[in-house]
N, C-alpha and C positions, 0 to 999 in steps of 0.2 A: 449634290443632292438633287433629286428628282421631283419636279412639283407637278400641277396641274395647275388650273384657273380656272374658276367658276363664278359667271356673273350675272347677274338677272335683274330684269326692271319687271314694270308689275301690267304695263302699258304699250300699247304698239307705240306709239307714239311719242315715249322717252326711252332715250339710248344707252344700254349698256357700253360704249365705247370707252368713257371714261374711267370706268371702276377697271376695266381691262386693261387700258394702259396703266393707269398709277401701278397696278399688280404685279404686271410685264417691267416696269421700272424699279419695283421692290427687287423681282425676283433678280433683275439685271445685278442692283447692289450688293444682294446678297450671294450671288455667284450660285443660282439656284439655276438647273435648268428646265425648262419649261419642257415637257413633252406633249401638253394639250392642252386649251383651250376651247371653254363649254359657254353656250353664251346664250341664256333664252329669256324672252318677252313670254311672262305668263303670272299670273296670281301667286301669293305666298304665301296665302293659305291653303292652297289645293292639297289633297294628299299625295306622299311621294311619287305614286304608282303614276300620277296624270301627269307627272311634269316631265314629257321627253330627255328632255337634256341632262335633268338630273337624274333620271336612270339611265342613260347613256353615261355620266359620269361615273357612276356606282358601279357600272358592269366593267367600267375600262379601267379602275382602278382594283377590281376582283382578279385582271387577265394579267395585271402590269404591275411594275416593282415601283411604288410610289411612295415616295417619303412624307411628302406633306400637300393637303388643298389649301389654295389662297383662294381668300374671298376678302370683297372689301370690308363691309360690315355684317354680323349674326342678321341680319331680317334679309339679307340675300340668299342665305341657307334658306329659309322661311320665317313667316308669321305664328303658324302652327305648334304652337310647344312640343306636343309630344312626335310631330314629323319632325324635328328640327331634334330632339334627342335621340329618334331611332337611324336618323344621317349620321348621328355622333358619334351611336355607340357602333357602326358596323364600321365605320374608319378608326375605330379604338381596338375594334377587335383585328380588324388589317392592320395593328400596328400605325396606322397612318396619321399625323397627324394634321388636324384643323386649325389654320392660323387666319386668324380677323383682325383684318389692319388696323380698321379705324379703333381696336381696342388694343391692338398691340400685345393680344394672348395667344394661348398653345394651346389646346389640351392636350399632346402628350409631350411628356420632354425628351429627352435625346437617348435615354432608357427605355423607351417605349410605356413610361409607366405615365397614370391619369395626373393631371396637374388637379389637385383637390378645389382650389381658389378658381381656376377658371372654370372650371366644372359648374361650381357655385356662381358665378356671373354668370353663365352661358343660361341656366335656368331661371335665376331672376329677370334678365334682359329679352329671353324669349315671352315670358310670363306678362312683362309690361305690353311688349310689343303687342299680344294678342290681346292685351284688354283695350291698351289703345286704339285700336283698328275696332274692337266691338263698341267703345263708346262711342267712337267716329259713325258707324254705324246706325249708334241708336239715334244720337242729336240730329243726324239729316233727315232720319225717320219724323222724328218727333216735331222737327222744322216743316216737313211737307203737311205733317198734319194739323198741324196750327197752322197753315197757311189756307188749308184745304175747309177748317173748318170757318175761317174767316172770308168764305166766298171767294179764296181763289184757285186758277187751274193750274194745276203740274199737266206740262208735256208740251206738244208742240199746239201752234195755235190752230185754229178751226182754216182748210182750207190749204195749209200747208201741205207741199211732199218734195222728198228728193225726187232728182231725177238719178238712172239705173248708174251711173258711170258715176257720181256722187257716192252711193251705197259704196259699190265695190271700191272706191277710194277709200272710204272709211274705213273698211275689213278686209284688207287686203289679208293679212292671217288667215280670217274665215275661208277665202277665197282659196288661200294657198293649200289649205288645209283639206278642203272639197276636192279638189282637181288632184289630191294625192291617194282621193279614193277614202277617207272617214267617214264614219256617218255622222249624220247631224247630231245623235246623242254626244257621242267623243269633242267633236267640234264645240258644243255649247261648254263642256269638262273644261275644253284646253284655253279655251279663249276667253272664257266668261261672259259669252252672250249669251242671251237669252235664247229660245225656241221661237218667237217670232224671226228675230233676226236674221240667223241661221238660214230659216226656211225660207227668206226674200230673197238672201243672198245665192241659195242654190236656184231658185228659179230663172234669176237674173242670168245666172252662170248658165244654166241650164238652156236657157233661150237664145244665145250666142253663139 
C-alpha cells in the first residue's frame, strides 16, 4: 500500500520531527510504503490555498497512485472546519484514504466507500478544535483588556529594541521567504506576522 505523510506545527519554533517519525514507524508496521513526505511550520487556520506544503500535497497525490494520508492527529490537517472538510472530501473523491493516528480512524475503508462514524467525528472534532482556538482567542483579548484598563502596558517596555541579527533570528521563515522573491503581502499569509514585522525584516535583509 502506498501512503504519504503529512505533518505540520503551527510555530517556527516547534518541530514537526516527531509526529513524522511516530507516522514513519506506523507505516513501517503496517508494511505501508511511504513515497513522500510533507512537512510545514505554518498556522491551521489559514485557508488551503496559503499553505504551500499542503497544496504541494494535494497536487502530488492528483499526479500519483496513493492509497492513503497519514497524519498524526485532525488539527494537523487544520483548525478551519470547512478547509479541513474540502482536504477531505477531494482525498474521498481520489479514492484516497485519510488516517489520524491519534484517533485511530479512516475515512474510507478498503472499498473505497466513506466510513459514516468517522465522517461524524472528523466534523465534530474539527468543530471543537475551531471554537477552542476562538475562545483561546477571545480570553487573551479580554485578558489584555482588563489589564490595559487597570493602568497597564502591553508590549515592550519604553526604551527597548532588538538589535538586526536578533530580528532575523526570530523570522528566519520571514527571511527565507523574502530572499525566495514573495512579497510582503504572501509573507505576512504564510507566516502570520504582522505588516510591521515583514517590513523591518525586509529592510534589515535589504541592507545587507
Amino acid at each position: 500500500m502506498k501512503v504519504v505523510i503529512y505533518s505540520r506545527v503551527s510555530t517556527i519554533t516547534q518541530d514537526y520531527k516527531r509526529q513524522t517519525e511516530e507516522l514513519k514507524e506506523y507505516a513501517h508496521k503496517m508494511r505501508f510504503e511511504v513515497l513522500k513526505t510533507f512537512e510545514e511550520k505554518i498556522s491551521g487556520g489559514k485557508n488551503n490555498e496559503d499553505r504551500p506544503k499542503l497544496m504541494e500535497m494535494i497536487n502530488y497525490i492528483k499526479e500519483s497512485k496513493i492509497d492513503k494520508v497519514l497524519c498524526w492527529e485532525l488539527s494537523r490537517i487544520g483548525r478551519n472546519t470547512i478547509e479541513v472538510l474540502k482536504t477531505i472530501k477531494l482525498l474521498n473523491d481520489n479514492c484516497i484514504s485519510l488516517f489520524i493516528k491519534n484517533y485511530n480512524i479512516e475515512t474510507l475503508n478498503d472499498k473505497c466507500e466513506i466510513n459514516p462514524l468517522s465522517q461524524f467525528m472528523i466534523q465534530i472534532l474539527t468543530s471543537v478544535s475551531e471554537m477552542e482556538k476562538t475562545t483561546i482567542r477571545q480570553r487573551v483579548k479580554s485578558g489584555y483588556d482588563s489589564f490595559r484598563k487597570a493602568g497597564g502596558k502591553v508590549g515592550r517596555k519604553e526604551g527597548f529594541t532588538k538589535d538586526s541579527d536578533t530580528i532575523l533570528a526570530e523570522n528566519k521563515e520571514v527571511v527565507k521567504l523574502l530572499k525566495q522573491g514573495y512579497s510582503v503581502r504572501k509573507v505576512m499569509k504564510l507566516t502570520d506576522k504582522s505588516s510591521g514585522t515583514v517590513q523591518k525584516v525586509k529592510k534589515i535583509v535589504e541592507a545587507k
